[in-house]
C-alpha angles and dihedrals in degrees: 000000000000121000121265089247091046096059086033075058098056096035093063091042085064094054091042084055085044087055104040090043093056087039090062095042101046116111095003115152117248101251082059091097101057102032105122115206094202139338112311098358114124130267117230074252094054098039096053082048092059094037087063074049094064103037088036088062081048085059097047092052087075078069109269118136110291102265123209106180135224120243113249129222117243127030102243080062092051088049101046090043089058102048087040085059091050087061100051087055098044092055091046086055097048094039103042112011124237119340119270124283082007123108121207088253093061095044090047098046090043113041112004092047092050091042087052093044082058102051083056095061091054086065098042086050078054095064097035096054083053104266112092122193121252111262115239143183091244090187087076094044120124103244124168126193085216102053106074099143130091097274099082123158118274110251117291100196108025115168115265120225095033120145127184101224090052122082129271117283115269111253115258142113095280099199087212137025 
C-alpha cells in the first residue's frame, strides 16, 4: 500500500485539477462550450466529457465495471459529473489507498496527467474564442486536498497589470503577482 504522503500527494493533485478546471471555466460566455477551434478538435463540452472519462477509468480501477460515460447535455452537467468524479476518487483514495496492482506513479503519469493537459486546453480555447483566462502565480493558490468539487477559491495572486487584449505574459519567475 502507498504511503500516507503518497495518497495526501494525489490527493492534492486532484484539488489543484478542481481548481484549475474551474479556473479555466469560470466566466466563460455561454457560447464558450460549444465553441470548436477547427475540424475534430474537442469542444470545452467535449473536453470536461472526456476528462470524467479519465478519472472515471481511475475509479473503475478499485474494481468496479469498466464505465465509459454518456455525454450530457448541457455543460453545467458536465461540469458538475466531473467534479462529482473527482470526488469519488478522492474518497477511494482516502478511504482505501491506491487500487489494487497500480502504484501512485502510474496512476499520476495515465489519468491525472491526461485529465490536467486537459485542463490546460480549457484555458488555451479561452484565449482562442476571445476570452482569455486571468494569469496567476499558482504556487500561491489555495488549494485544499479536500476541496475537489466546483466551488474552488478565487485567485489569491493573480498577476497585476494584466490586460485581455495584451499578449500573454513572457515566461519567467515573476517575485510578486
Amino acid at each position: 500500500m502507498a504511503q500516507r504522503e503518497e495518497i495526501d500527494l494525489l490527493r492534492h493533485f486532484l484539488a489543484a485539477l478542481a481548481y484549475r478546471t474551474q479556473k479555466a471555466v469560470r466566466g466563460a460566455p455561454s457560447s464558450y462550450p460549444d465553441y470548436r477551434v477547427a475540424v475534430n478538435v474537442r469542444t470545452p463540452h467535449e473536453l470536461v466529457w472526456h476528462m470524467t472519462g479519465v478519472i472515471g477509468y481511475a475509479v473503475s480501477l478499485y474494481g468496479k465495471e469498466p464505465w465509459q460515460p454518456d455525454r450530457l447535455p448541457t455543460f453545467e452537467a458536465e461540469l458538475q459529473r466531473f467534479h462529482a468524479t473527482l470526488v469519488s476518487l478522492s474518497h477511494q483514495l482516502e478511504s482505501r489507498g491506491l487500487p489494487p496492482e497500480v502504484t501512485p506513479e502510474q496512476l499520476l503519469q495515465g489519468p491525472l496527467a491526461d485529465a490536467m493537459t486537459h485542463a490546460g486546453q480549457l484555458a488555451l480555447l479561452r484565449r482562442c474564442e476571445g476570452t482569455p483566462v486571468p494569469p496567476e502565480n499558482f504556487l500561491l493558490a489555495e488549494i485544499d486536498r479536500g476541496n475537489v468539487g466546483a466551488e474552488q477559491a478565487m485567485p489569491k495572486a493573480p498577476k497585476t497589470g494584466w490586460r485581455p487584449d495584451q499578449p500573454p505574459p513572457a515566461p519567467g519567475r515573476p517575485l510578486e503577482s
